[in-house]
N, C-alpha and C positions, 0 to 999 in steps of 0.2 A: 885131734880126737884119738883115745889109745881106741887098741884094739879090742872087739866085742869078745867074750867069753864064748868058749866052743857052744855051749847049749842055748845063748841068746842068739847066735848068728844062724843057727839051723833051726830056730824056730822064728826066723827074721826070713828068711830060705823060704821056708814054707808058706809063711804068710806072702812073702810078693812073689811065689810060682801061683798060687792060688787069685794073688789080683791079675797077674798077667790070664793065667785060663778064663776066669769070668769076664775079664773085659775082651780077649783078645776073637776068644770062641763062643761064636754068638751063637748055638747053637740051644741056648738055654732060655732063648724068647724075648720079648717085648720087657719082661717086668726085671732080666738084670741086664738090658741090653746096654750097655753103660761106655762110651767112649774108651777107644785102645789106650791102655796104661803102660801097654810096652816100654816107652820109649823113656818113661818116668822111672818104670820098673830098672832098666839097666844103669839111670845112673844112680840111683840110691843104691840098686847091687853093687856098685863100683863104688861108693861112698863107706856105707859098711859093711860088707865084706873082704871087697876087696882082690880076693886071690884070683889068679887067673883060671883057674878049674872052674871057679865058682862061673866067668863070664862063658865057658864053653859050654857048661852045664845048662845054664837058661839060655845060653843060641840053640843047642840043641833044642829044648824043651817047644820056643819058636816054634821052629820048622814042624816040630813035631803035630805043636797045636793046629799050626796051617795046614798040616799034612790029616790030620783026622776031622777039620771043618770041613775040607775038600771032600775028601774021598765021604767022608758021613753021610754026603746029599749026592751020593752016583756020579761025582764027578771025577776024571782023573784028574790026578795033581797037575800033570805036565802040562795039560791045556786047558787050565786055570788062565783067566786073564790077567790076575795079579802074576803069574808063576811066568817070567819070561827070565834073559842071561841077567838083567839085570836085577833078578831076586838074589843072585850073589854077593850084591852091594851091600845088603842089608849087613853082612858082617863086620864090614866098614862103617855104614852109620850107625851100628852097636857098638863098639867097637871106642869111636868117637867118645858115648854116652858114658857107658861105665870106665873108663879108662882117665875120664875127665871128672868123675867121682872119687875115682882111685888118687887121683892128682892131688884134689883140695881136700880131703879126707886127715894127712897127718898135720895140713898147714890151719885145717880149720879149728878157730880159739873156742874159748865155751859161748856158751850163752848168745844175745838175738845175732851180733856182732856177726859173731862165726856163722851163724845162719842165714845173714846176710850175703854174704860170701861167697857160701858155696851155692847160694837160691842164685847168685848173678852167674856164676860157674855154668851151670845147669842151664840159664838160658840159654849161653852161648853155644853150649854144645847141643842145645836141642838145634836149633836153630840151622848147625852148622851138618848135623845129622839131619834133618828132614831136605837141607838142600843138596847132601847125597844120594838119599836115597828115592827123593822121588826127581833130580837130575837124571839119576839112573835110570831111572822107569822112562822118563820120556824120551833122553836120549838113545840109550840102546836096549827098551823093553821092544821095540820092533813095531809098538801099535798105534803111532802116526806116521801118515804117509811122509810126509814133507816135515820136519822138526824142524824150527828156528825157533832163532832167539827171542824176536818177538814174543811168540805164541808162549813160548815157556816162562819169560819175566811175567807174563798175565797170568800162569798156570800157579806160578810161587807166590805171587801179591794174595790170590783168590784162596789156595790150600796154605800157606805157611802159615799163618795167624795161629788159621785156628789148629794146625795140629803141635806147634808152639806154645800154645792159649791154655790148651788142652793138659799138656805134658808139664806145664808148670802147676797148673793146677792140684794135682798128682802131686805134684814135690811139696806145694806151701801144704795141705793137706797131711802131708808126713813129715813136716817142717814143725807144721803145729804139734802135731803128737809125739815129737823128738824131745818139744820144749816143755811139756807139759811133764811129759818121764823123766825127765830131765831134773823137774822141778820137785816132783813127789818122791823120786829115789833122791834129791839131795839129803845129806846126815844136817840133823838140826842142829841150830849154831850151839855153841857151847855156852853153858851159862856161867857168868863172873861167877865166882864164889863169893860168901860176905862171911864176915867171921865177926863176931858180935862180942 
């Protein structure tokens, strides 16, 4: 897949800073409360954009939105119960996300094929980021008393689905819309000539 043209990629920018704000910051109610797109959002940032400013740019943006959900409703950030050491992971399981976008991005071919591809790419890294990042919550967020193994293989069966479920969702969703622009910006085939 080449690389997107400066003004398709910042207006590709804006549209998935704007899916991650409405899904991420629920602050806007029942009628867009819509499942975190995050996680979808970095690898397609990683798919096409690509650069690495682009991935500090939306972690930043992240924290940012966490940081204004927080504090919005009187709470401090710091003693947020999502906010412990291991909110630092999340760099890691982003990280993961777009970076494993960035990966399949120059190897992916055109058409369903290529979309095949990188949609199986994207599970694995969702996958492999949701079991960073909420390892991390359980193991060193500090709020189980007792942590085992047990308790956490039953914590990953019960949440990884569906935030897996979720995050593909997200991709085949911009998967479809890839192929569809895909399809309409193709140049029409050329036509034989006939000479009579």
């Amino acid at each position: 897949m080449k690389n997107l043209p400066g003004p398709i990629q910042l207006s590709l920018s804006c549209l998935l800073l704007m899916v991650m704000i409405a899904t991420r910051f629920h602050h806007f109610g029942d009628l867009l409360h819509l499942p975190d797109a995050s996680m979808a959002v970095f690898f397609l940032g990683g798919l096409y954009l690509r650069r690495h400013l682009g991935y500090a740019v939306f972690l930043l943006a992240a924290v940012a939105i966490d940081y204004f959900a927080i504090t919005g409703r009187g709470l401090n950030f710091f003693d947020h119960y999502c906010v412990t050491p291991s909110y630092a992971f999340l760099l890691l399981a982003y990280a993961v996300l777009w970076y494993a976008g960035r990966w399949v991005a120059p190897r992916m071919q055109a058409g369903w094929r290529g979309l095949a591809q990188a949609f199986g790419v994207a599970f694995v890294a969702a996958s492999l980021s949701f079991l960073i990042s909420n390892g991390a919550f359980y193991w060193f967020g500090g709020r189980y008393a007792e942590p085992n193994f047990a308790e956490y293989l039953s914590r990953v069966w019960r949440w990884g689905p569906l935030f897996v479920r979720t995050t593909m969702s997200y991709i085949a969703v911009a998967f479809v819309a890839h192929a569809a622009i895909a399809r309409i910006a193709r140049p029409p085939a050329s036509q034989p000539s006939t000479s009579r």
